[in-house]
Backbone as CSV, one residue per row, in Angstrom:
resi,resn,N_x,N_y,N_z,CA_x,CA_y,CA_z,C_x,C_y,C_z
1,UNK,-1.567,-18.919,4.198,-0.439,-18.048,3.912,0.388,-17.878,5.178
2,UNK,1.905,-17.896,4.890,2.676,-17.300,6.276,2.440,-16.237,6.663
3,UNK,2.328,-16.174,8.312,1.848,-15.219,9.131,4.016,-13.978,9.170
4,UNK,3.458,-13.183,9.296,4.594,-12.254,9.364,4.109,-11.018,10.767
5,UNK,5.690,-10.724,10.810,5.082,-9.279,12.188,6.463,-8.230,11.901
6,UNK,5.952,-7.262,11.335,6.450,-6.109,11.109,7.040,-5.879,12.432
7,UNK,8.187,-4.909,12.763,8.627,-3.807,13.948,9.394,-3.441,13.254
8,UNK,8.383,-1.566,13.645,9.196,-0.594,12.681,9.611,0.019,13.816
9,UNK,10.719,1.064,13.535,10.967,2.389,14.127,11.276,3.654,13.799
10,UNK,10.421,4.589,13.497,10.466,5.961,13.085,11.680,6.767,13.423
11,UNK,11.711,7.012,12.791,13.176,8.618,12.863,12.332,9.652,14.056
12,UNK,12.577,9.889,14.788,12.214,11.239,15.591,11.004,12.078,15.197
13,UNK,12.008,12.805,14.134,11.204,13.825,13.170,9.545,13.164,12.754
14,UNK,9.689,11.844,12.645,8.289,11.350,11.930,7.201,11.192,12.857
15,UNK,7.434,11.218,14.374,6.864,11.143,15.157,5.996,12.436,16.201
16,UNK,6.856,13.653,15.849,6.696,14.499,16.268,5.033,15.130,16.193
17,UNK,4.890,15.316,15.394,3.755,15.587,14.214,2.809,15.010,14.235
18,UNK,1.719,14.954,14.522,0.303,13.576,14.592,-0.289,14.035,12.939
19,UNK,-0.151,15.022,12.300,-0.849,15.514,11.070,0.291,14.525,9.840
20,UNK,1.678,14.906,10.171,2.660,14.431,8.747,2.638,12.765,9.258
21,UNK,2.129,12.509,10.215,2.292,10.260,11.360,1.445,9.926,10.353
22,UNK,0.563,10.879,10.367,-1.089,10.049,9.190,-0.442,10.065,7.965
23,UNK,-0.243,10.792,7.354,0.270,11.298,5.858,1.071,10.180,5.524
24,UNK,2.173,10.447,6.566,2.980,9.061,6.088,3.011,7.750,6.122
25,UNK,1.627,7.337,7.075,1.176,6.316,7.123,0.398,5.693,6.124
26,UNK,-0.464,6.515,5.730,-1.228,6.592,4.731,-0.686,6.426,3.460
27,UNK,0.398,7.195,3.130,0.969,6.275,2.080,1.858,5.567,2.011
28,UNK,2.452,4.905,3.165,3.130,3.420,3.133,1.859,2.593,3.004
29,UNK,0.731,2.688,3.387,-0.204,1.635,3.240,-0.561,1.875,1.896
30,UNK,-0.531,2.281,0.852,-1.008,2.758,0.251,0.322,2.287,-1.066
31,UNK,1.463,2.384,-0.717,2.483,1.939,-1.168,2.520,0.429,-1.335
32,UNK,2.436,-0.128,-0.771,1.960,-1.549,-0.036,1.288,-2.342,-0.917
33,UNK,-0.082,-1.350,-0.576,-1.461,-2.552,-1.179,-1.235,-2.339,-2.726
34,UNK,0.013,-1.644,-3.183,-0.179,-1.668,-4.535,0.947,-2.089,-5.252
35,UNK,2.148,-2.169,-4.583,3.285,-2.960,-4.823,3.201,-4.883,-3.985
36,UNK,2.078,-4.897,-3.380,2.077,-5.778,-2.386,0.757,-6.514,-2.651
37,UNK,-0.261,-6.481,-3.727,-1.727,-6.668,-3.440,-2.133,-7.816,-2.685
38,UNK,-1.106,-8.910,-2.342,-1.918,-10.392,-1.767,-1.331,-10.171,-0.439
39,UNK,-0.688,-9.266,0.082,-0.611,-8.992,1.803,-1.753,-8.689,2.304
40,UNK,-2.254,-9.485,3.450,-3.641,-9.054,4.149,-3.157,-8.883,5.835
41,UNK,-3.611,-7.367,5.981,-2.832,-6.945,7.329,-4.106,-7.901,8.210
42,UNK,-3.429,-8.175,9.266,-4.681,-8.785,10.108,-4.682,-7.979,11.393
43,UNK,-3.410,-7.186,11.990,-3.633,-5.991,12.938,-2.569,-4.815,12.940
44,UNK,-2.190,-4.041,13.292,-1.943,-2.517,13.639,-1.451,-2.473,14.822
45,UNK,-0.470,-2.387,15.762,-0.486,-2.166,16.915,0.375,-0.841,17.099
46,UNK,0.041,0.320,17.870,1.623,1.540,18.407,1.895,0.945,20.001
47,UNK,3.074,0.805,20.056,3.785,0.457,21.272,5.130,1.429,21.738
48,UNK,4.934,0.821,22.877,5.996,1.569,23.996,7.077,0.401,24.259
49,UNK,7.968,1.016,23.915,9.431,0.455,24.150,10.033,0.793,22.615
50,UNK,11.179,-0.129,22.641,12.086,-0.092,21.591,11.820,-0.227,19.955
51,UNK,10.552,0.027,20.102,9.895,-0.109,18.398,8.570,0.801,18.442
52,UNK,8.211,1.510,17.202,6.848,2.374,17.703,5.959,2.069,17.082
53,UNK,5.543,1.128,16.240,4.697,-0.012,15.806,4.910,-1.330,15.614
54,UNK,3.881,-2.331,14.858,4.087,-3.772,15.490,2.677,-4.196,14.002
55,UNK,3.193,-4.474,13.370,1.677,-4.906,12.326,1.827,-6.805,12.140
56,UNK,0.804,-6.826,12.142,0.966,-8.620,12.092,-0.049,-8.275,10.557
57,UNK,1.021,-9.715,9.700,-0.063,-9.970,8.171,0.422,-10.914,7.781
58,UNK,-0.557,-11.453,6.534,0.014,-12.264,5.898,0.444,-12.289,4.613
59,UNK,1.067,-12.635,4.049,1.953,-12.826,2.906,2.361,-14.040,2.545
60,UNK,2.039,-14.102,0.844,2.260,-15.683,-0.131,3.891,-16.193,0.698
61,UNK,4.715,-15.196,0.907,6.107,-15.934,0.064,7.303,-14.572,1.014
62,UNK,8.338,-15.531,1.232,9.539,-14.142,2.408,9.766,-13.404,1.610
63,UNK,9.682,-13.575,0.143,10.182,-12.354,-0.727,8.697,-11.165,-0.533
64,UNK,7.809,-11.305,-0.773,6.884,-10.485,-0.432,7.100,-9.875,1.279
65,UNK,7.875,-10.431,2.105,7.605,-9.785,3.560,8.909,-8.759,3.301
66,UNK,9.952,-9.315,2.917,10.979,-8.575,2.078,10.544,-6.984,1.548
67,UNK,9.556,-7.313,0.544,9.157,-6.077,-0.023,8.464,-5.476,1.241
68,UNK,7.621,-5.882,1.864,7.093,-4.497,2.513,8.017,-4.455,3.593
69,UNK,9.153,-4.665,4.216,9.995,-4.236,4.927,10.916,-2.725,4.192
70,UNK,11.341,-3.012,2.997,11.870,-2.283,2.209,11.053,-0.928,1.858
71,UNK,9.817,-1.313,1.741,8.615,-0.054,1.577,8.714,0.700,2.625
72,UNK,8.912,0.073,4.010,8.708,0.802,5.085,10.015,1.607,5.425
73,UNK,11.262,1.221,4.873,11.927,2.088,4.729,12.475,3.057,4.038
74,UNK,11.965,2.892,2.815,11.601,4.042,1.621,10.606,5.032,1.975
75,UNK,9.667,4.623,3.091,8.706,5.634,3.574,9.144,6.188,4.725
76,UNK,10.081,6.137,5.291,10.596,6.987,6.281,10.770,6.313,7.864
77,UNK,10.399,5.032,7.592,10.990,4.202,8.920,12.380,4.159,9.016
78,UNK,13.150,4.190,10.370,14.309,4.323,10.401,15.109,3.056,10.634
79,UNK,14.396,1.850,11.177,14.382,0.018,11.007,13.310,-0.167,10.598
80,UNK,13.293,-1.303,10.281,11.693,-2.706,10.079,12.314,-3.419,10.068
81,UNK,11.975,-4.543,10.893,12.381,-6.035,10.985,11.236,-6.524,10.693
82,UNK,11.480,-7.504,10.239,10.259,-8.531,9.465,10.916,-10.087,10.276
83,UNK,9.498,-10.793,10.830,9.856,-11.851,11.408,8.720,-12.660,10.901
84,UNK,8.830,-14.216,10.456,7.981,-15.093,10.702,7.421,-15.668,11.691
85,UNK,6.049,-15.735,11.383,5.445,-16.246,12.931,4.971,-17.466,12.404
86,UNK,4.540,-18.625,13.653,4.189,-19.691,13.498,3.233,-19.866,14.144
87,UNK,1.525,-20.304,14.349,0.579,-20.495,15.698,1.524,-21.779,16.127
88,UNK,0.800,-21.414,17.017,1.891,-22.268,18.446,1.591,-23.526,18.407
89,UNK,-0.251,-23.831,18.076,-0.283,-25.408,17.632,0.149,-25.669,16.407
90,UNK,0.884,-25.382,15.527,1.752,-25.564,14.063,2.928,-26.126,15.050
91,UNK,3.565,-25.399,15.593,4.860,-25.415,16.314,4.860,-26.890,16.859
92,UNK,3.860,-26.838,18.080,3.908,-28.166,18.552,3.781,-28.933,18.092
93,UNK,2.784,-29.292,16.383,3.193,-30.522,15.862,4.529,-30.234,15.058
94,UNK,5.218,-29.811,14.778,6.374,-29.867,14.491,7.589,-30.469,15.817
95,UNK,7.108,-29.578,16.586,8.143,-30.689,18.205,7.679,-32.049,18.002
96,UNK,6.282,-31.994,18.003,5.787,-34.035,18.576,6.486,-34.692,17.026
97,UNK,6.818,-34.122,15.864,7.023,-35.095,14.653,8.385,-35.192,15.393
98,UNK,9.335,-34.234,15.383,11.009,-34.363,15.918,11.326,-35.148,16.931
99,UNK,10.301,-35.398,18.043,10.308,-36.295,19.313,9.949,-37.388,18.890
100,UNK,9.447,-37.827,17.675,8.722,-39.024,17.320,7.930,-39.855,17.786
């Protein structure tokens, strides 16, 4: 399955709070695994800088990474970007076929 990587960024307000962070976490995941059932998260990350989480998963199809971008902003994220990822040895045989 294609690998995907969430970066969300919370509204202020959603961050404030460590009691309403769970709540609302809890049911975007929860939102997810049930509008979403063949996404399999493979990690979780909270970060510092310009985004305040980072989830890597996988998903059949871009319309499915689609949907849980959209979930995450129905749940109170204030962006989500959704990016495809590639492992890096995928990548390189894709350079060595183009170099021939």
């Amino acid at each position: 399955m294609p690998t995907f990587i969430l970066m969300t960024r919370l509204a202020t307000e959603n961050l404030q709070d460590a009691t309403v962070r769970r709540a609302l976490g809890k049911e975007w995941l929860q939102k997810v695994r049930k509008l979403c059932p063949d996404v399999r998260f493979i990690a979780h990350y909270a970060l510092l800088g310009p985004y305040d989480f980072m989830d890597i998963y996988e998903a059949p199809d871009a319309d499915t990474a689609h949907r849980v971008s959209l979930i995450s902003r129905a749940e109170g994220a204030l962006s989500a970007e959704s990016w495809q990822a590639m492992p890096y040895e995928d990548h390189l045989k894709l350079l060595d076929a183009i170099e021939g």
